[in-house]
C-alpha positions as CSV (number, residue, x, y, z in Angstrom):
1,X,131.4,86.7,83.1
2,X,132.3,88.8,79.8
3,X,129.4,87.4,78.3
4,X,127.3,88.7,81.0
5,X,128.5,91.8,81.0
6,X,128.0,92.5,77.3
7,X,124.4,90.5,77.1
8,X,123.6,92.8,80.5
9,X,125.0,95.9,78.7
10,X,123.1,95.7,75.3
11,X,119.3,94.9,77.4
12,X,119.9,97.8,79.8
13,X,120.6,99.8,76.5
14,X,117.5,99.0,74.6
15,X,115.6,99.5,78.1
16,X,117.1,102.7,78.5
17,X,116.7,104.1,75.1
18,X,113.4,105.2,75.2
19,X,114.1,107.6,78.4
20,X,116.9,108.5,76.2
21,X,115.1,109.4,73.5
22,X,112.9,111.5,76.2
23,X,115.6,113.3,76.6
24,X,116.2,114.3,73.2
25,X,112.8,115.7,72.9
26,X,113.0,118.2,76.1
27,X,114.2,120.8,73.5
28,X,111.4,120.0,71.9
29,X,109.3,120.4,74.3
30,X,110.8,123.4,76.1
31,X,110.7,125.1,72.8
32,X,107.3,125.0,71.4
33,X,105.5,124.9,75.3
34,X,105.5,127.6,77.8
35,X,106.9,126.5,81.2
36,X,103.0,126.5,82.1
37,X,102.1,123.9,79.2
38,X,105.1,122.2,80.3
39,X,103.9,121.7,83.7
40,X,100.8,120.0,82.1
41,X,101.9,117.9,79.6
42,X,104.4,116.5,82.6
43,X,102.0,115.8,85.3
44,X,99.3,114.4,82.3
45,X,101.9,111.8,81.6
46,X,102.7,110.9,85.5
47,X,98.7,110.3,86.2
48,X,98.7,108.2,82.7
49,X,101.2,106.1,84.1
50,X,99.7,105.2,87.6
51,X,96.3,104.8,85.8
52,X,97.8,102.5,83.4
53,X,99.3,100.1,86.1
54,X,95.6,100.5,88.2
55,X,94.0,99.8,85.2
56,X,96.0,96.6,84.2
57,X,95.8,95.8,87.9
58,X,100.2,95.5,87.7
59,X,99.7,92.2,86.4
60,X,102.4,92.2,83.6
61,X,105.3,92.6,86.5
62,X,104.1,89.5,87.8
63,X,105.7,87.8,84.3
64,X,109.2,88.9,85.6
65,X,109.2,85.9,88.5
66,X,106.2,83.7,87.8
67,X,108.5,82.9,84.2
68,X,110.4,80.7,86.1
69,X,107.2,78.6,86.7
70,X,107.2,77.2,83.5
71,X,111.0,77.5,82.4
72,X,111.7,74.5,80.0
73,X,107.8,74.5,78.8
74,X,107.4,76.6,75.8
75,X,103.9,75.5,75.3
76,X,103.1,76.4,79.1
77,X,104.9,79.7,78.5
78,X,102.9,80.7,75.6
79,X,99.3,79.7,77.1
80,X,100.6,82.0,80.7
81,X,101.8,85.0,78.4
82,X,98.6,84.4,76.5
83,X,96.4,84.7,79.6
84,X,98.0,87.3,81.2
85,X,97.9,89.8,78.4
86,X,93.6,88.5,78.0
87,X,93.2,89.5,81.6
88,X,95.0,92.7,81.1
89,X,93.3,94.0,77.7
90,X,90.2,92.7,79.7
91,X,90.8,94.9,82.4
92,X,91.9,97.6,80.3
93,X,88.9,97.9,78.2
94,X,86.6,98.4,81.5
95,X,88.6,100.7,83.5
96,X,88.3,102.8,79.8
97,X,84.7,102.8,80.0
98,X,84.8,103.8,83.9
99,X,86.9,106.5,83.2
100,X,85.2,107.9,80.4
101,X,81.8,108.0,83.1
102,X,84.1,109.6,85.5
103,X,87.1,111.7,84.1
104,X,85.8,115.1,84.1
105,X,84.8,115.0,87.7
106,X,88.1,113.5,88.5
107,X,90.4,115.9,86.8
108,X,88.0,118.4,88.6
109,X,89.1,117.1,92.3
110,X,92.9,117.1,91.1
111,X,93.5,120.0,89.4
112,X,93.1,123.6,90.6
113,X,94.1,124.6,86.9
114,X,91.1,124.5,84.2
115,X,94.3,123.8,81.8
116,X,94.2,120.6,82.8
117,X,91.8,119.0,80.7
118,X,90.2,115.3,80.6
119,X,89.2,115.7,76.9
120,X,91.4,114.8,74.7
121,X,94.2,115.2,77.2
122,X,93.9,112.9,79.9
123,X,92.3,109.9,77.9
124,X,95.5,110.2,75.8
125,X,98.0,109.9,78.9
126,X,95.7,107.3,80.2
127,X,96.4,105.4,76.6
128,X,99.7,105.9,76.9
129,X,99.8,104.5,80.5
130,X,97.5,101.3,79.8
131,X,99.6,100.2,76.3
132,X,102.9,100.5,78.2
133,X,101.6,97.8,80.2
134,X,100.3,95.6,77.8
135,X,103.6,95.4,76.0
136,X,105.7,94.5,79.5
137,X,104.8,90.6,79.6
138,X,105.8,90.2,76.2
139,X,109.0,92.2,76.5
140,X,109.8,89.9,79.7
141,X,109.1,86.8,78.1
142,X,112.0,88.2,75.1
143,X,114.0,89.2,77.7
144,X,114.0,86.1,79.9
145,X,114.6,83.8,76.9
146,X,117.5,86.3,75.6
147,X,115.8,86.7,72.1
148,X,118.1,90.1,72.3
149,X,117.1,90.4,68.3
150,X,112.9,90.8,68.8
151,X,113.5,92.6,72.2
152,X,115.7,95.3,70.3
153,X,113.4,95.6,67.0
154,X,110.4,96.2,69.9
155,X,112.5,98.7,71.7
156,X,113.6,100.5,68.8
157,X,110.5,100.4,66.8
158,X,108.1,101.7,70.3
159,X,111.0,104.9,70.4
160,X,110.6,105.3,66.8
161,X,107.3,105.9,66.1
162,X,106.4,107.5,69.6
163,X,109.4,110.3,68.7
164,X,107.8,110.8,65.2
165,X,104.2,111.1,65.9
166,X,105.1,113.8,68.4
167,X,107.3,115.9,66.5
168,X,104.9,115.9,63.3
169,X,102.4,116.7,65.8
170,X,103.8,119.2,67.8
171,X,106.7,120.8,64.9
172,X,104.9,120.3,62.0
173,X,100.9,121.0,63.3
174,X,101.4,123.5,66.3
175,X,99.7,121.0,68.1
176,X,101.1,121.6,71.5
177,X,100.2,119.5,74.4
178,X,97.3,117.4,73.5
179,X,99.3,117.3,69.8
180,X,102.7,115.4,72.0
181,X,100.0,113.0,74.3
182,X,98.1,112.0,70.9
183,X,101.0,111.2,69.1
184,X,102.6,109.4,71.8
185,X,99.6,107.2,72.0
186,X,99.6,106.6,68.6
187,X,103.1,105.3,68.2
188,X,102.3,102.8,71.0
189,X,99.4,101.3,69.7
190,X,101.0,100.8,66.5
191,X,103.2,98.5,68.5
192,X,100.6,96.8,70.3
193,X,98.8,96.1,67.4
194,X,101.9,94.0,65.8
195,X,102.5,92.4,69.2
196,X,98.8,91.0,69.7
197,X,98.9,90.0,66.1
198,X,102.0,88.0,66.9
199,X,100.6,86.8,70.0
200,X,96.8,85.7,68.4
201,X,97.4,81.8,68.5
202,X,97.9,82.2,72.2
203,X,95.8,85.2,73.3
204,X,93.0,84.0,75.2
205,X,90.0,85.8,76.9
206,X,88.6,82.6,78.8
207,X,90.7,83.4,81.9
208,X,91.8,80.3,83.7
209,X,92.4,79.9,87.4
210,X,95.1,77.8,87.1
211,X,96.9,80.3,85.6
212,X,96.1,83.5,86.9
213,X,95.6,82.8,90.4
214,X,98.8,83.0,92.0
215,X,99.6,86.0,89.5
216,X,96.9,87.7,90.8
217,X,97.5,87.0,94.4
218,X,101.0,88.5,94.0
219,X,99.6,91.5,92.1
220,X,97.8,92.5,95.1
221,X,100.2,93.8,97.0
222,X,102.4,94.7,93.7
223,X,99.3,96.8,92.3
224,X,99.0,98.7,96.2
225,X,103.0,99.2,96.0
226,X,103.0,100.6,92.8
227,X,99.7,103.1,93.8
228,X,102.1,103.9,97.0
229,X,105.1,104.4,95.4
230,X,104.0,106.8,92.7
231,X,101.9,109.1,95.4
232,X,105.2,108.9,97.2
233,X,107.2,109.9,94.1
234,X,104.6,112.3,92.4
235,X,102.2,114.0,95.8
236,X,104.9,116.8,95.9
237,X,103.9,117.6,91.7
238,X,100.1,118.4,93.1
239,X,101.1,120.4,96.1
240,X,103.2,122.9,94.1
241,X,100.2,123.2,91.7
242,X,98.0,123.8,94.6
243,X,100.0,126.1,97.1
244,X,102.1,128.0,93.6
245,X,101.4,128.7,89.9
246,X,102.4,126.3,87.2
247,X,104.9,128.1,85.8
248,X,107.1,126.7,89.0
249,X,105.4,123.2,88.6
250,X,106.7,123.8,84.6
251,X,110.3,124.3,86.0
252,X,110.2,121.4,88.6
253,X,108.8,118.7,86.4
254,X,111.7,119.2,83.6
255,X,113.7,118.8,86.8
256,X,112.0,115.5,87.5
257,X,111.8,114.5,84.5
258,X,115.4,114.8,83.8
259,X,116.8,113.5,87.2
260,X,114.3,110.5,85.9
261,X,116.5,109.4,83.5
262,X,118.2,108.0,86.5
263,X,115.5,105.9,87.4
264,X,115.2,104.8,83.9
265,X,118.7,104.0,83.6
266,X,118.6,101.8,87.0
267,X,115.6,100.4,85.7
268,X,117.1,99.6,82.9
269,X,120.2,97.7,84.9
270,X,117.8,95.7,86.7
271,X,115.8,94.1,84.0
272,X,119.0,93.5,82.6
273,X,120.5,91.5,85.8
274,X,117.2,90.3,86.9
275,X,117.7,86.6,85.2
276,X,121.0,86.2,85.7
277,X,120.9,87.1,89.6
278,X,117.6,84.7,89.8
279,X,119.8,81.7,87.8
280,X,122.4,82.4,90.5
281,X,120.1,83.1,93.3
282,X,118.5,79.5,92.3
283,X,121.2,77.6,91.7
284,X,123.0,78.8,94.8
285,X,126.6,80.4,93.0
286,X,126.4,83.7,95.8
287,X,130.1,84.0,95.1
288,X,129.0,85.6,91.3
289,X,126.6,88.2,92.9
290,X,128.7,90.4,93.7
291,X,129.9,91.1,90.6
292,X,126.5,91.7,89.2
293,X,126.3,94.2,92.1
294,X,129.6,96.2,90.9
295,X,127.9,96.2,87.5
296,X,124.2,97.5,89.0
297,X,126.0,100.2,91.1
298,X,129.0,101.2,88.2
299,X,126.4,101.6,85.6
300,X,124.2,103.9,88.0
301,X,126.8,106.3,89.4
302,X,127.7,106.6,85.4
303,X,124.5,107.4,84.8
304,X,123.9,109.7,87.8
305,X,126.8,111.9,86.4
306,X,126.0,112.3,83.3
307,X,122.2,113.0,84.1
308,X,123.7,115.6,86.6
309,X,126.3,117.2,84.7
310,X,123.4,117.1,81.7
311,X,121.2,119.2,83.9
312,X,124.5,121.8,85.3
313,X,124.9,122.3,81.4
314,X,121.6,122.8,80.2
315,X,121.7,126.5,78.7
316,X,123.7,124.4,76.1
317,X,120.3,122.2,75.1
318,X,117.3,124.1,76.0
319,X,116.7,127.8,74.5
320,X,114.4,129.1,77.0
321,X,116.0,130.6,79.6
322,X,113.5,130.6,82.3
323,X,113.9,126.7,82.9
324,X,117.7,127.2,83.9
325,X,117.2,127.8,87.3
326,X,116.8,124.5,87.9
327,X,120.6,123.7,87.8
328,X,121.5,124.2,91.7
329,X,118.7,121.4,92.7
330,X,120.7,118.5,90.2
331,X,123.4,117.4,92.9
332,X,121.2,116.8,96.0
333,X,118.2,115.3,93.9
334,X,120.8,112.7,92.2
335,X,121.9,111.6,95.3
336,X,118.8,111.1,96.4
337,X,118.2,108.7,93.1
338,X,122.0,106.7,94.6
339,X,119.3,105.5,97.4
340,X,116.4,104.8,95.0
341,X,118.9,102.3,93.3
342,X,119.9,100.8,96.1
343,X,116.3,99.8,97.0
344,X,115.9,98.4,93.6
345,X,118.5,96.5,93.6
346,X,117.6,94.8,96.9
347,X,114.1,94.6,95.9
348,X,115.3,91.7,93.6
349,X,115.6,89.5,96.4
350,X,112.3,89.7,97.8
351,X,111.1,89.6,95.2
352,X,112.7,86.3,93.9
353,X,110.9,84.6,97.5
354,X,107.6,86.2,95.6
355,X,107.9,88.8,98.8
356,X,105.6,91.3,97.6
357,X,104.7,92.7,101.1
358,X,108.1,93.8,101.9
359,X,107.7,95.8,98.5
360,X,104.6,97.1,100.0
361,X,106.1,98.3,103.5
362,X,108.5,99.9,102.4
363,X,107.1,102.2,99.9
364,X,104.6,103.1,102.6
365,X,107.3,104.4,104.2
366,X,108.4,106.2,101.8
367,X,104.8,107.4,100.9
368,X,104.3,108.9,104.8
369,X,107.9,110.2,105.0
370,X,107.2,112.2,101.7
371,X,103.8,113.2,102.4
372,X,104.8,114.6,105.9
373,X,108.0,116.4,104.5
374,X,106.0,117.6,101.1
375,X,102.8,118.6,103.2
376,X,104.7,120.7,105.8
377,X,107.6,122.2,103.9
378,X,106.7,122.8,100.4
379,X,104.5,125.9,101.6
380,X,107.5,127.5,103.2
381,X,110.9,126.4,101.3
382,X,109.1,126.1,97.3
383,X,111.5,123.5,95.4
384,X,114.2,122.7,98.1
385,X,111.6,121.1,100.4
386,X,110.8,118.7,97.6
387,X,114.4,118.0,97.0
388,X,114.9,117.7,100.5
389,X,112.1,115.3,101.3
390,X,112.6,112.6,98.4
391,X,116.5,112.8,99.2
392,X,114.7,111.9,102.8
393,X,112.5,109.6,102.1
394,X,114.5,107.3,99.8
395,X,117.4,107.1,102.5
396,X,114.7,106.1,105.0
397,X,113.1,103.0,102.8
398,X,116.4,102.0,101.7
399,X,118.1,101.6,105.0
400,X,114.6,100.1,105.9
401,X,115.5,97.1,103.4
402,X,118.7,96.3,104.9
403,X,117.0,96.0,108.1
404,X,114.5,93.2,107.4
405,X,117.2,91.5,105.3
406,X,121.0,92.3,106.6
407,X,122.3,89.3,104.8
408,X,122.2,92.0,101.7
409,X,125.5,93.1,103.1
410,X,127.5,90.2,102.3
411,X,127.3,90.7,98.8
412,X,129.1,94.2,99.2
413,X,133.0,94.7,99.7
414,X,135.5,97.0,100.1
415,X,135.4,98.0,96.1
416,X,131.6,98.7,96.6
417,X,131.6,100.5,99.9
418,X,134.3,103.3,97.8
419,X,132.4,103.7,94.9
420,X,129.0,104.3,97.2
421,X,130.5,106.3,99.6
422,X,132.8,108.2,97.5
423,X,130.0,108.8,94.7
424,X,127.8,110.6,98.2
425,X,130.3,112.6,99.7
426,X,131.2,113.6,96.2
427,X,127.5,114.9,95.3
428,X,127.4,116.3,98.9
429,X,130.5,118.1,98.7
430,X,129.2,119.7,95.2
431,X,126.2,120.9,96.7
432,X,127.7,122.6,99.9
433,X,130.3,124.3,97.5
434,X,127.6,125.8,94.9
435,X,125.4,126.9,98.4
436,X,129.1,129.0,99.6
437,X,129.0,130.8,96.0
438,X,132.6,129.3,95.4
439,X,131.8,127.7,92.2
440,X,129.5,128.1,89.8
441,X,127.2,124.7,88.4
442,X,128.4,124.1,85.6
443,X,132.1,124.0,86.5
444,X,131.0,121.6,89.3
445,X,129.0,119.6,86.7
446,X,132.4,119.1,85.0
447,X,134.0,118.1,88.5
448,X,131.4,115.7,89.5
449,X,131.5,114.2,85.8
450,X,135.3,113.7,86.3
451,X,135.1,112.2,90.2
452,X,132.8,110.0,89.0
453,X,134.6,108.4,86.1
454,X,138.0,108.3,88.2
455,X,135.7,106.2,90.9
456,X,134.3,103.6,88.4
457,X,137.4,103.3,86.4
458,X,139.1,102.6,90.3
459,X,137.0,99.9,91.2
460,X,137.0,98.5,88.0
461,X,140.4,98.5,87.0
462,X,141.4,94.8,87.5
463,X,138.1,93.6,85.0
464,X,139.1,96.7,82.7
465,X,142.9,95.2,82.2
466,X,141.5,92.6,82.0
467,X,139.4,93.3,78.8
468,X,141.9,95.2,77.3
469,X,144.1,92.4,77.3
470,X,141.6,90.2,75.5
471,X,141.4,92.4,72.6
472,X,145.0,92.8,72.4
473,X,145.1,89.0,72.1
474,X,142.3,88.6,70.0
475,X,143.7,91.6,67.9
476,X,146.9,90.0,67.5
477,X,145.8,86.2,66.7
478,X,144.4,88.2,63.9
């Protein structure tokens, strides 16, 4: 179990570190663009991403559970990672040309703003989109055969270069916006080059059924959950740009984009976990899940207070003052993330049956509850309504999951249920005391911090005396 703890530890590191380094670069960002440029670089990014995944039709996700296909068969391995990756440069490379016939009238039908522009802009977030995607199946494939070494040089190098393009770009050339998409680009495709140059013995554009089929079938509803999901996540970014100005939308996406970290962070946790919950899953060992689980959910509420107390604190890491109103939103919107992690942690299941519709329902779910709540409420309550309907609508889909699978629950005990329910009412309790004016957000950044730690460290204490023992031992056999 120690083992799986540290090998689960250093993968959701290297996963994270690129959202890490995305924080680093907010002050960056805050400093050089106006809350208005903010706004656009932000949303430029979101629309990359879905048009990515649309334009590589999801299919690199499907590497994550059709692995385990050919486990034991490296050569089978390499010709399935060598088709999938074809099919999605494929892909790619038309959904490019459509675009190109078509962007200008579609940025025209999104945006109210003329700042949002299609050339060079938004052909640089859609680059950005597309070669995140091509690098997924070959990042899975390192993963799932725990070459930690290769996955790490990857990670590191994608972060590297991405972070340096866009600082000589945007410090060095007064650059701005298109300066930060450009270079981003850039520092992916560097990476992409290497990897299809490692990959050219086994890249192959003749597409075969025999391998693609069932990937393809299971995209489907994958591709549709993954359009869903990010309307459900991202609608309430265009309605504030429609019904406001975009110096608002400036303040709300560093918002999003730093209560994303979260989802980053559980992201990260779950691709770490993934192949050890599907060796359990498979070789039916149910009593080790749980553990896994106390990892998932110990690692999140970490990361949930230190994204939260990051944002109560932020006059300390951004100059610009105008962003800091912000700070009072933090503690409802991270509890709101608690349920998205929850959901992803008990999409794993489904989606070791190759469940893909359940993936589907729910997110439509969460797409109408959002949609309803954003549609009706933004108008009238600005920020809170979007707080208030994602906090909403991620309760909804996750309590949704647990009814169409309830034998979830077995894998939870007592340990689990006080680090959920104390890590809620603790958020809660920290919003409803900022809203009376009895303390101020920073000192209940500091609080929440400290309630947080004090709840891991409790349900963790047996496994922590435990470790510390082994060192002590190891120390003194020294």
């Amino acid at each position: 179990m120690q083992k799986l703890y540290s090998s689960a530890l250093l993968y959701t590191f290297l996963s994270f570190l690129q959202g890490f380094i995305g924080l680093l670069l907010q002050p960056l960002y805050t400093h050089y663009f106006s809350s208005s440029d903010y706004a656009v670089f932000s949303l430029l990014n979101n629309l990359g991403s879905i048009l990515g995944v649309m334009a590589t039709l999801s299919l690199g996700n499907t590497v994550f559970t059709f692995y385990y296909d050919y486990v034991g068969k490296p050569l089978e391995i390499e010709r399935f990672l060598g088709q999938i990756v074809g099919c999605i440069l494929l892909t790619s490379a038309f959904s490019l040309l459509l675009l190109l016939l078509i962007g200008n009238n579609l940025f025209g039908i999104l945006f109210k703003d003329t700042a949002f522009r299609f050339y060079p802009d938004g052909i640089a977030a859609f680059l950005i989109g597309v070669f995140g995607n091509i690098m997924v199946p070959y990042m899975a494939v390192l993963r799932n055969e725990k070459n930690i070494r290769a996955f790490a040089v990857l990670s590191i190098a994608t972060v590297v270069l991405g972070l340096g393009f866009q600082w000589i770009a945007i410090a060095g050339m007064g650059a701005g916006v298109s300066g930060a998409l450009i270079g981003r680009s850039l520092g992916n495709a560097i990476v992409i080059l290497y990897v299809l140059y490692r990959m050219r013995y086994v890249l192959s554009f003749r597409l075969k059924k025999n391998y693609l089929y069932a990937p393809l079938s299971y995209a489907i509803f994958l591709l549709l959950n993954n359009i869903l999901e990010w309307t459900s996540a991202y609608s309430d970014r265009f309605f504030i740009e429609q019904w406001f100005d975009t110096h608002l939308l400036g303040n709300y996406s560093l918002l999003s984009t730093l209560i994303a970290i979260i989802e980053m962070g559980y992201w990260a946790v779950t691709m770490a976990i993934q192949p050890f919950l599907f060796d359990y899953l498979k070789a039916a060992q149910n009593k080790y899940i749980p553990d896994l689980y106390n990892f998932y959910l110990s690692v999140v509420v970490l990361i949930v207070a230190g994204v939260v107390f990051l944002i109560t604190q932020l006059e300390y890491f951004i100059s610009n003052t105008t962003y800091l109103t912000i700070k009072p939103y933090s503690f409802l919107y991270g509890l709101a993330y608690i349920f998205s992690a929850l959901s992803n942690l008990f999409l794993l299941h489904f989606h070791y049956e190759k469940n893909s519709r359940i993936n589907f329902y729910r997110t439509l779910i969460m797409l109408c509850c959002s949609l309803a709540l954003n549609a009706y409420l933004i108008p009238l309550y600005g920020l809170w309504a979007a707080i208030f309907a994602a906090l909403i609508a991620r309760l909804v889909t996750m309590l949704a999951l647990l009814y169409w699978k309830p034998q979830l629950m077995q894998y939870f005990n007592a340990k689990l249920y006080f680090l959920l329910i104390g890590a809620v009412v603790l958020l809660m309790v920290c919003h409803i005391t900022y809203q009376q004016n009895l303390y101020s957000a920073n000192l209940l950044g500091y609080m929440q911090l400290i309630g947080m730690l004090l709840l891991v460290i409790t349900v963790n204490i047996d496994k922590l005396r435990y470790i510390i023992q082994q060192k002590k031992e190891a120390w003194n056999n020294k």
